[in-house]
C-alpha positions, 0 to 999 in steps of 0.5 A: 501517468502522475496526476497534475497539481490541479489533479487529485486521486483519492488516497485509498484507506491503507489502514483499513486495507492493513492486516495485523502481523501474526509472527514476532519475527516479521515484525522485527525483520519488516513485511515480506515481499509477498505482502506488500505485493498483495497490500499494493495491489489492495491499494490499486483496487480500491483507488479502482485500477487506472490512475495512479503508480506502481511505485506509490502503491507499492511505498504506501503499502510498505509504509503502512505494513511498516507502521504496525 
């Protein structure tokens, strides 16, 4: 369940979460699905599970393995 405009869930530290990618090649072709699973769910643990959504996690995730 999305939270209301009266409601705000706190957005984890995705860059604290984030790792540096080790191989030139994944920074060209982008994260795997694997890794941004894991970031994801990184992210759902440190909001403390419940609120929020899968998919929000999942684009923050892979916005956030993107940027690097």
């Amino acid at each position: 369940m999305a939270p209301s405009m009266a409601q705000e869930v706190a957005e984890p530290d995705v860059e604290a979460l984030s790792h540096a990618m080790d191989s030139p090649i994944q920074a060209i072709s982008g994260p795997s699905h694997e890794e941004i699973a894991q970031m994801a769910y990184s992210i759902w643990e440190a909001r403390g599970g419940g609120d929020g959504s899968p998919e929000h996690d999942w684009l923050a995730a892979e916005a956030a393995l993107l940027q690097r």
